[in-house]
C-alpha positions as CSV (number, residue, x, y, z in Angstrom):
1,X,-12.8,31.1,83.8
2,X,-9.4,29.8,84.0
3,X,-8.2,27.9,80.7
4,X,-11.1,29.1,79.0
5,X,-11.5,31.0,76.1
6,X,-12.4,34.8,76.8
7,X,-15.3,36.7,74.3
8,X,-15.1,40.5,74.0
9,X,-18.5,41.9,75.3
10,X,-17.7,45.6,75.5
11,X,-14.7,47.8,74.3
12,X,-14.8,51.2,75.7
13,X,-12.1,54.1,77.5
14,X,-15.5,55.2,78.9
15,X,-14.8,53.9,82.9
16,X,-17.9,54.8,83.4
17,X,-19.9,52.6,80.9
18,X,-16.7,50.0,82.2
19,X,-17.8,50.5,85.3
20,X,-21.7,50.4,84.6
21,X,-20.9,46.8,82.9
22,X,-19.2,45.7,85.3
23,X,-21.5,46.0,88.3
24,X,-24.4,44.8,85.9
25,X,-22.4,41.3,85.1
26,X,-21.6,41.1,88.7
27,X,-24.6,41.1,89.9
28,X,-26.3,38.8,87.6
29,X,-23.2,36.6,88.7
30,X,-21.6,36.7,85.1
31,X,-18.1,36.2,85.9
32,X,-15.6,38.8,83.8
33,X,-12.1,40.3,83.3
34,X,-11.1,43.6,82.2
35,X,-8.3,43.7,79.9
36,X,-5.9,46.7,79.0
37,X,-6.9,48.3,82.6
38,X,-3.1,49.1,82.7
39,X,-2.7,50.5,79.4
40,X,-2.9,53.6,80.9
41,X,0.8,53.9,81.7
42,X,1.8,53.3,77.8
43,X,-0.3,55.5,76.8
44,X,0.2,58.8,79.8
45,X,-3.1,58.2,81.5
46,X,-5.2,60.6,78.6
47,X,-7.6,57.7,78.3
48,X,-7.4,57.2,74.1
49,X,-6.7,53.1,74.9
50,X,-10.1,51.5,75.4
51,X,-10.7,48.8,78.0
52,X,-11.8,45.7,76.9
53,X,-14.5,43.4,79.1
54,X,-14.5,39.5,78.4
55,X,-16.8,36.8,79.7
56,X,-16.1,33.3,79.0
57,X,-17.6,31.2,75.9
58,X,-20.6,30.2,78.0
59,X,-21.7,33.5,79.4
60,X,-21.1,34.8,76.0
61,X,-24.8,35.8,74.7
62,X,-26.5,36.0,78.5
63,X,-23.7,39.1,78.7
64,X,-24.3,40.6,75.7
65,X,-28.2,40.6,76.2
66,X,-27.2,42.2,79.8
67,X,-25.4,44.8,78.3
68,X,-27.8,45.3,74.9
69,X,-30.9,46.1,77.7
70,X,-28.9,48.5,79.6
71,X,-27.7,50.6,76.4
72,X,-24.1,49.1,76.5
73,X,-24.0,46.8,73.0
74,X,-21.1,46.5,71.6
């Protein structure tokens, strides 16, 4: 994924649904990054930042289709 551009799949401060998309994209071998995990400290760790996951250009629609099926569209 290096030097490629990143797509926004989900944007949440749900860690759970972060966490749900996370292991769903792993295992179908989706490679991802979450972005604004540290946020937190900006913010004083009351969660109102969301996470954002990214997949690269490529994986772009298999991820969201992942996602849409499991209730996670963005």
């Amino acid at each position: 994924m290096e030097d490629q551009p990143l797509r926004e799949v989900l944007k949440t401060n749900d860690m759970v649904a972060i966490s749900f998309a996370t292991a769903l994209l792993r295992d179908a071998g989706i490679e991802h990054v979450v972005f604004d995990t540290n946020m937190s400290v900006l913010e004083g760790s009351i969660g109102i930042l969301p996470r954002r996951v990214m997949v690269s250009d490529e994986a772009l629609e298999r991820a969201r289709m992942l996602l849409k099926d499991a209730g996670l569209a963005l």
